[in-house]
C-alpha positions, 0 to 999 in steps of 0.5 A, a space after each residue: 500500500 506505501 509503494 502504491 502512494 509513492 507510485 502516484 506522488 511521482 506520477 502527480 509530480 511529472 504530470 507537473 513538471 515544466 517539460 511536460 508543459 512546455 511539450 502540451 503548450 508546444 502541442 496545443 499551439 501546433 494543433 491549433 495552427 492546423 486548425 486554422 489551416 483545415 479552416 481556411 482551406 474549407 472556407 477557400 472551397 465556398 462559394 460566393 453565395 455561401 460565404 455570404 451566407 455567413 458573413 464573409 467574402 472571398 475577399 476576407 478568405 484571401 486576406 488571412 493567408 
């Protein structure tokens, strides 16, 4: 039972450290990146009529490039 909590203390500490968090912030930022990419290539596939259904034109898709 004693080594069961040493086991857990270590876990909780590592899942604290600052290289585990500087990799997921590294992570978040990559994927959020290529959500943005993922975005712009489904808008850049609308049409005129659709883009203007939502508020947009292609102009705004050419702009964040």
């Amino acid at each position: 039972m004693p080594q069961e909590n040493i086991v857990r203390r270590r876990r909780a500490a590592f899942k604290a450290s600052p290289f585990v968090l500087m990799f997921s912030l590294a992570r978040r930022l990559w994927l959020a990146w290529r959500q943005e990419i993922y975005s712009r290539k489904i808008l850049a596939r609308l049409s005129d009529a659709q883009l203007k259904d939502i508020g947009l034109t292609g102009d705004d898709i050419k702009r964040y490039r």
